[in-house]
C-alpha positions as CSV (number, residue, x, y, z in Angstrom):
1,X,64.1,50.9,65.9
2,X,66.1,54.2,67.4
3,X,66.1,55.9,70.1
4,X,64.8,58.8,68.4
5,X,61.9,56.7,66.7
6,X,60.6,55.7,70.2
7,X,60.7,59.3,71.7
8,X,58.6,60.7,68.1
9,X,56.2,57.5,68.5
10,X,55.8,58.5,72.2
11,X,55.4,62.1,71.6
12,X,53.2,61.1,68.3
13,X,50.6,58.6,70.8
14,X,50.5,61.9,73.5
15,X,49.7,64.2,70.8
16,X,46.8,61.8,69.8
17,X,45.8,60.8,73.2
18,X,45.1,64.9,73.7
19,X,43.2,65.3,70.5
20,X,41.3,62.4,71.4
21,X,40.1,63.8,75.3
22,X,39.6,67.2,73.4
23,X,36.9,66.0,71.0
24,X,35.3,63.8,73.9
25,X,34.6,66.7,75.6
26,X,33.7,68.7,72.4
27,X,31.1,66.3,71.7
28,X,29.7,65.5,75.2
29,X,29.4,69.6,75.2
30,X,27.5,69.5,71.6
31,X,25.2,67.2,73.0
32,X,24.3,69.1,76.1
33,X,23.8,71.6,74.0
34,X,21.6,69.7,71.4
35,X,19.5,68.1,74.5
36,X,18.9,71.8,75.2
37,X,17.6,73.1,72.3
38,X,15.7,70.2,72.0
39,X,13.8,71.2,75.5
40,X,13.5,74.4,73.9
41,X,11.8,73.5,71.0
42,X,9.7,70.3,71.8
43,X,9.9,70.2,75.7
44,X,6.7,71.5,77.8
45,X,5.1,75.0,78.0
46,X,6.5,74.8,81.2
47,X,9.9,73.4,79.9
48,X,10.6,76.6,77.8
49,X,10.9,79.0,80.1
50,X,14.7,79.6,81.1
51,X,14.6,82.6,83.8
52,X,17.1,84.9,83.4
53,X,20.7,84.7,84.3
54,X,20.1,81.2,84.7
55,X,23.5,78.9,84.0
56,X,21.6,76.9,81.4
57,X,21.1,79.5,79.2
58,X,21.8,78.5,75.7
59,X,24.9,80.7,74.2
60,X,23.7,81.3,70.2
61,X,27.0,83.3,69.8
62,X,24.3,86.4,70.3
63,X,26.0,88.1,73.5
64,X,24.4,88.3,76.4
65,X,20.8,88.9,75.5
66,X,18.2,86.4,75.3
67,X,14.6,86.4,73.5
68,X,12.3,84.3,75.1
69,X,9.3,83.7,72.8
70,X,6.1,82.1,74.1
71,X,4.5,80.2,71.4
72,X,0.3,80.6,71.3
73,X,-1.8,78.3,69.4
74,X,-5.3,79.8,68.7
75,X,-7.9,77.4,67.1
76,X,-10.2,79.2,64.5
77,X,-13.4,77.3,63.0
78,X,-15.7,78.4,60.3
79,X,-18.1,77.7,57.7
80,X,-17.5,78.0,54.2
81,X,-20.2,77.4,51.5
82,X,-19.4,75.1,48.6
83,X,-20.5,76.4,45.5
84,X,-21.1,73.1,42.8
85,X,-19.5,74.8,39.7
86,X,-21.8,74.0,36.4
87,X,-20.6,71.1,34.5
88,X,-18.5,72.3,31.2
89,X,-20.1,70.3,28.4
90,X,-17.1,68.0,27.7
91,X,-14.2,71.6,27.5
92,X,-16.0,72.3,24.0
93,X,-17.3,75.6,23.0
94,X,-20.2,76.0,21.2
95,X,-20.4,75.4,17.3
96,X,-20.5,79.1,15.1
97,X,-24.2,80.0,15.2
98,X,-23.4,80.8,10.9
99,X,-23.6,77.2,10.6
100,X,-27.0,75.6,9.1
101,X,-28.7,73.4,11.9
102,X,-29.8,70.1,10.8
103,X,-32.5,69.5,13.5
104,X,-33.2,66.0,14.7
105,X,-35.8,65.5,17.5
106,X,-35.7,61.9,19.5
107,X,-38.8,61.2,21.5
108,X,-38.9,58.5,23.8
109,X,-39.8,55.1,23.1
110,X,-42.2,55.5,26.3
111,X,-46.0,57.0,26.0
112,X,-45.8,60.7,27.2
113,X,-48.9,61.6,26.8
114,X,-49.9,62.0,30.4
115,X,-46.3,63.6,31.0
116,X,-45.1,66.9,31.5
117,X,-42.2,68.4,29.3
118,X,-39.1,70.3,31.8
119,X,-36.9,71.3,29.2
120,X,-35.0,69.3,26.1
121,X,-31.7,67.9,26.0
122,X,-29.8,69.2,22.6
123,X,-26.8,67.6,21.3
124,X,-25.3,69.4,18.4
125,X,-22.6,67.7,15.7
126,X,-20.3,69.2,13.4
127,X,-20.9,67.2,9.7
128,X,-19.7,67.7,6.7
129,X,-20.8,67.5,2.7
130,X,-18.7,68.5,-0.2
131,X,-18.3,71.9,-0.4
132,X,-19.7,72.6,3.2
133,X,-20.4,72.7,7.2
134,X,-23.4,72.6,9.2
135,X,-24.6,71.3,12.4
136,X,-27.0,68.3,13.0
137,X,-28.9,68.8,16.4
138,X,-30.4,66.2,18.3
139,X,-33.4,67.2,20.2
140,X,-34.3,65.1,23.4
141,X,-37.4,66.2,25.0
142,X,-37.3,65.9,28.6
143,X,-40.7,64.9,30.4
144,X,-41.6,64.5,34.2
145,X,-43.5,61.8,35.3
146,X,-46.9,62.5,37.5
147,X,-45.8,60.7,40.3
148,X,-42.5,62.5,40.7
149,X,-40.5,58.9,40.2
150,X,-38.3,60.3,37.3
151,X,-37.4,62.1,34.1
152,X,-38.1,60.2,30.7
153,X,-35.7,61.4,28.1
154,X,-34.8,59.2,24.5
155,X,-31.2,57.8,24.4
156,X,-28.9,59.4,21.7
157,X,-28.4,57.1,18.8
158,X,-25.5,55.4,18.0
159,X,-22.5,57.9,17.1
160,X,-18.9,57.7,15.7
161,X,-16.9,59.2,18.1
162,X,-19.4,59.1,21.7
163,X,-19.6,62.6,23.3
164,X,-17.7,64.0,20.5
165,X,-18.3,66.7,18.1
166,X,-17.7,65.1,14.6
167,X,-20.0,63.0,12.5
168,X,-19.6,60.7,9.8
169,X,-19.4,63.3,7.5
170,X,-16.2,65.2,8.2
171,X,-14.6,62.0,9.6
172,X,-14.4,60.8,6.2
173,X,-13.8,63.9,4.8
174,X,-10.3,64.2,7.1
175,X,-9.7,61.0,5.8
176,X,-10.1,61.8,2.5
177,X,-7.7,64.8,2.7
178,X,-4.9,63.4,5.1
179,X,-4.7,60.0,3.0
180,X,-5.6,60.7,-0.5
181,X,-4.8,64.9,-0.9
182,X,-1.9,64.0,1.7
183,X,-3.0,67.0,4.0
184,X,-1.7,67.5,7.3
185,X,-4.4,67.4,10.1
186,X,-2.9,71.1,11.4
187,X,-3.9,72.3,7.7
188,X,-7.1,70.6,7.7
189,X,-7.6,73.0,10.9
190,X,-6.3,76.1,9.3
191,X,-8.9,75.6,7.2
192,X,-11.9,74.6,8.7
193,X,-10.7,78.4,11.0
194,X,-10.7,80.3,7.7
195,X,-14.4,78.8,7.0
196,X,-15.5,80.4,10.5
197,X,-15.0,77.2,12.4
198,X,-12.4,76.8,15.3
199,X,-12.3,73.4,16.7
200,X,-10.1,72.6,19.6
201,X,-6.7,70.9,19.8
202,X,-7.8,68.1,21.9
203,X,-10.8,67.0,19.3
204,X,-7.5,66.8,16.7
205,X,-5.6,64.8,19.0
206,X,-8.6,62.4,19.4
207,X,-8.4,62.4,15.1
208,X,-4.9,61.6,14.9
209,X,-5.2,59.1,17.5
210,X,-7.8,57.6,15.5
211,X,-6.7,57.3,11.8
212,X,-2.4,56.4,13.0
């Protein structure tokens, strides 16, 4: 190696050496001044407070001028009524009142003779027959008993689709016309819209789930 190699290595490593002491004392300022602004920001009520001209003042690149901000926590209770909304009967509207109502009334099995009636319970079905729609309504008396131990009300009977809106009827006859007359169950709905009826997109998707 040269003579000249030596004296650029030399001058290289003090060139180095310099750069190194630099950033030392870049970073042991950066955390000085992180330390700070963490006493600022999580330290003590007490711990927040710089006083004025104080060296320790943190230098944001603002000038001379420096905001001092006490933060005030205030605690607010109160009391809010909760208002039980009324249970939606399952997100379905109700069934076209131009519909013919099949009616259909379920007494209990028990003796309620010696009971008081509160009210009924009515569950209404969309059904179909060639050439038409109409409702079948299920009538469940609801009766109190005299020594306030309950409400006796019949059980539904057995259905196709359980807290549903279609019966037998119009099952089959969506069967029929998505199978057999190869129509689309959007077109089916269409349809049933034109003939006053609008049922929901949900009660579909339960149909195509069913007959895939």
């Amino acid at each position: 190696m040269s003579i000249m190699d030596n004296v650029n290595t030399t001058v290289l490593l003090q060139q180095l050496q310099l750069q190194n002491r630099s950033l030392l004392h870049e970073i042991s300022y950066l955390k000085q001044e992180v330390a700070q602004l963490r006493r600022l920001i999580f330290g003590q009520k007490r711990e927040r407070h710089i006083p004025a001209g104080s060296g320790q003042q943190l230098d944001m690149g603002l000038g001379d001028t420096v905001i001092e901000q006490e933060i005030q926590v205030e605690q607010i209770s109160y009391q809010r009524k909760k208002v039980r909304p009324k249970p939606a009967p399952h997100g379905r509207g109700a069934l076209p009142a131009h519909l013919v109502r099949h009616d259909r009334i379920i007494e209990p099995d028990e003796d309620t003779s010696n009971l008081q009636k509160i009210g009924e319970e009515i569950t209404e079905e969309l059904d179909y027959k060639p050439g038409s729609l109409f409702v079948n309504r299920y009538i469940r008396p609801k009766y109190a008993r005299p020594d306030g131990t309950g409400v006796v009300i019949a059980a539904l009977p057995s259905r196709p689709i359980e807290k549903g809106i279609p019966g037998a009827g119009l099952l089959a006859h969506v069967a029929i016309s998505k199978f057999l007359e190869h129509q689309p169950l959007y077109r089916q709905k269409q349809h049933f819209k034109r003939q006053g009826v609008t049922l929901s997109d949900s009660t579909f998707r339960r149909l195509d789930y069913i007959y895939l």
